[in-house]
C-alpha positions as CSV (number, residue, x, y, z in Angstrom):
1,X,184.0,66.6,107.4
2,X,181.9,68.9,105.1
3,X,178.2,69.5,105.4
4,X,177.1,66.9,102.6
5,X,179.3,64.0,104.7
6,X,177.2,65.5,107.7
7,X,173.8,65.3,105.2
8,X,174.8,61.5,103.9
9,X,174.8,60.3,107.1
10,X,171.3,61.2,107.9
11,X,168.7,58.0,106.9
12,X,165.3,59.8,105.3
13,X,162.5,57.9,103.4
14,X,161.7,61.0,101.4
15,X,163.1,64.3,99.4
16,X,163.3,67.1,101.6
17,X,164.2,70.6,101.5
18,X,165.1,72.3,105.1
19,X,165.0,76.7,104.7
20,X,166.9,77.8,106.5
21,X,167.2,81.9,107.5
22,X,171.0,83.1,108.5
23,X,170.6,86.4,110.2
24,X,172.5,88.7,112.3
25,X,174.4,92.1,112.8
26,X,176.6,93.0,109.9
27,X,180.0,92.0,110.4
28,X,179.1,89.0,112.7
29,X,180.3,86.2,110.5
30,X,176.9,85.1,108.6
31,X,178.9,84.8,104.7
32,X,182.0,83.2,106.5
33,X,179.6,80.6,107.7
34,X,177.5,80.3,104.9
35,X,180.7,79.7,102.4
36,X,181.9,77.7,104.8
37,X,178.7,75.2,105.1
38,X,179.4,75.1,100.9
39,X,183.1,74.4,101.0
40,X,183.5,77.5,99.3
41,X,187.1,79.7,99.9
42,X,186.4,82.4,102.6
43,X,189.7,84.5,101.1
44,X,187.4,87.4,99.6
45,X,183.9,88.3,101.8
46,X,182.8,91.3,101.6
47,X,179.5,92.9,103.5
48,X,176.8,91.3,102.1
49,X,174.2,94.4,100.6
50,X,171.6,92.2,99.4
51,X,171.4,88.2,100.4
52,X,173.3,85.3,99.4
53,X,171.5,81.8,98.8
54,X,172.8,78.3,99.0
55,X,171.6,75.3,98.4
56,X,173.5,71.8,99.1
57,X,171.9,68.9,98.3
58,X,172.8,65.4,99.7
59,X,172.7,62.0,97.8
60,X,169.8,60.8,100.4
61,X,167.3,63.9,99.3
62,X,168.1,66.1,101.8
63,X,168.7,69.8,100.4
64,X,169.0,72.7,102.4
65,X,168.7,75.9,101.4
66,X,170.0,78.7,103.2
67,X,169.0,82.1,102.7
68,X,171.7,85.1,104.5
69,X,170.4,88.3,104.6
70,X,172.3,91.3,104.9
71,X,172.6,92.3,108.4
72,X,173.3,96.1,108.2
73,X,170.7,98.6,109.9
74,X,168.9,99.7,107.2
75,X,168.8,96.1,105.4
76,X,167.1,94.8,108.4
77,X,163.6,96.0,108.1
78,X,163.7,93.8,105.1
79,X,164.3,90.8,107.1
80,X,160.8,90.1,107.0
81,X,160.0,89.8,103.7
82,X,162.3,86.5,103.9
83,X,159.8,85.0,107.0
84,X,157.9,82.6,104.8
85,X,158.1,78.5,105.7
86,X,161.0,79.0,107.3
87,X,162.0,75.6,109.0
88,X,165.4,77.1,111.4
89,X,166.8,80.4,112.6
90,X,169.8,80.9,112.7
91,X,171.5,84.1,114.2
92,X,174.9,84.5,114.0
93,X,176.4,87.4,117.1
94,X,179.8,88.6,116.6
95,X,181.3,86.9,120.5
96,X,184.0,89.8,120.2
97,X,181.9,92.6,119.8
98,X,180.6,93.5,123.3
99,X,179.6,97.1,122.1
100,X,177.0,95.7,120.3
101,X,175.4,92.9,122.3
102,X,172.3,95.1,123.6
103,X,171.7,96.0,119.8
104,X,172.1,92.5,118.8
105,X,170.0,91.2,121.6
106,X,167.2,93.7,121.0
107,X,167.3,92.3,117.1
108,X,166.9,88.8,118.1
109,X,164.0,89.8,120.8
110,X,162.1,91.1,118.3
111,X,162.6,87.9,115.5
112,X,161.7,85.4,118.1
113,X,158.5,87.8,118.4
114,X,157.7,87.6,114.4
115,X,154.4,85.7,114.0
116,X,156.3,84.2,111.4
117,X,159.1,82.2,113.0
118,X,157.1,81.7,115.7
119,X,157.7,78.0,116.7
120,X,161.0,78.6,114.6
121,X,164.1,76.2,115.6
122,X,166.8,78.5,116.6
123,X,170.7,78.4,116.8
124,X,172.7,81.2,117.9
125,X,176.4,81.0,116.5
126,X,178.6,83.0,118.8
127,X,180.6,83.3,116.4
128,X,184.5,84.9,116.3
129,X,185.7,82.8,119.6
130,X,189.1,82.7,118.1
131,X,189.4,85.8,118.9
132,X,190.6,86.9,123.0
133,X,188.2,89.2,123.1
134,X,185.1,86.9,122.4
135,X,182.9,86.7,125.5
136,X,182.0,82.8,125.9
137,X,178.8,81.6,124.6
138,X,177.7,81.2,128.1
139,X,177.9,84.8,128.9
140,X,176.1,85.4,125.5
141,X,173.4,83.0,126.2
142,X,173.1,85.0,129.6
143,X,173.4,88.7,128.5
144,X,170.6,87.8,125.5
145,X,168.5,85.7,128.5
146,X,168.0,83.3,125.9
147,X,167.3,80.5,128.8
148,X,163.8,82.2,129.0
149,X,162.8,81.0,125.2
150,X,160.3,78.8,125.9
151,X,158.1,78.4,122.4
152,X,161.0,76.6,120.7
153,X,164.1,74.5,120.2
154,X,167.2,76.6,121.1
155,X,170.7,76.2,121.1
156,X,173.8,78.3,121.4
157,X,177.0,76.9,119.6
158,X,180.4,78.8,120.3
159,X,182.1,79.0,117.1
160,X,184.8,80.3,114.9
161,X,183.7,80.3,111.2
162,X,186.9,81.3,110.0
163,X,188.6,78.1,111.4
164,X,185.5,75.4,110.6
165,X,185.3,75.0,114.5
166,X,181.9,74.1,116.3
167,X,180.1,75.4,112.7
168,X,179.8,71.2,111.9
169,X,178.0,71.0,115.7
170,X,175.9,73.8,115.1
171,X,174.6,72.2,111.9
172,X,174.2,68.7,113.7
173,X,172.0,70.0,116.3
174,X,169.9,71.8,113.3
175,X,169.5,69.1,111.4
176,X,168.0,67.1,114.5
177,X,165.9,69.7,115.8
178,X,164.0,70.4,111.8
179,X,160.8,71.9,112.3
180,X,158.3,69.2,111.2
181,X,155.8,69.9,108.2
């Protein structure tokens, strides 16, 4: 099941648009995902230099409209500029890429610290759990302390974006947990 048979299902009296903000290192998985959530082939992703937008629409007036932003270190000071009524993080951490979980931890400390996104919904794909070397999302969730976020909604979703797997979750628990206007 695709994300519009997720969005039909959902019962709304009104049009709404959900941003949504898809962040993370480079090379975590963030255009996988994204193509994925669109039903789009994932044969030919390349690094993303710039950002990639989405929008899918659902015959009940939901549209969301999901923003990924380049995740290489010198895009990243940029990230900011794309803060604005933003109703759910989501950061995507590459699961099999333990060399990099202090840098990607010290990236997401210092979102959920943006004045911005303060309040901000947040999903952590640990993405890449296909692979062996992929630490669980437990240990993730425990190496990034995100237990200690207290100011939002939070979950962590184990995933593998190449093979569709927990990515439908993931987007389940967004869509419940949309920041209220």
């Amino acid at each position: 099941m695709g994300l519009l048979s997720l969005l039909r299902k959902l019962k709304s009296d009104k049009d709404m648009d959900l941003k949504i903000l898809l962040l993370g290192l480079d090379n975590a998985g963030k255009t996988t995902i994204l193509k994925k959530l669109a039903s789009e082939e994932i044969n030919h992703i390349t690094p993303t230099q710039g950002f990639n937008i989405k929008s899918v629409s659902s015959q009940n007036g939901i549209r969301l409209n999901v923003w990924d932003i380049g995740g290489q270190r010198k895009i990243r000071p940029y990230w900011k500029n794309y803060f604005d009524d933003i109703d759910v993080l989501i950061y995507v951490i590459d699961s099999a890429d333990r060399k990099r979980m202090e840098e990607t931890g010290v990236e997401l400390a210092e979102l959920l610290e943006e004045e911005k996104l303060l309040g901000v919904p947040l999903l952590v794909f640990a993405n890449k759990q296909d692979l062996l070397s992929a630490a669980p999302a437990a240990e993730i969730s425990e190496k990034l302390d995100l237990q200690s976020i207290r100011d939002r909604a939070w979950q962590i979703q184990a995933c593998s974006a190449i093979k569709n797997e927990g990515v439908k979750t993931g987007m389940e628990w967004v869509v419940k947990n949309m920041k209220k206007k």
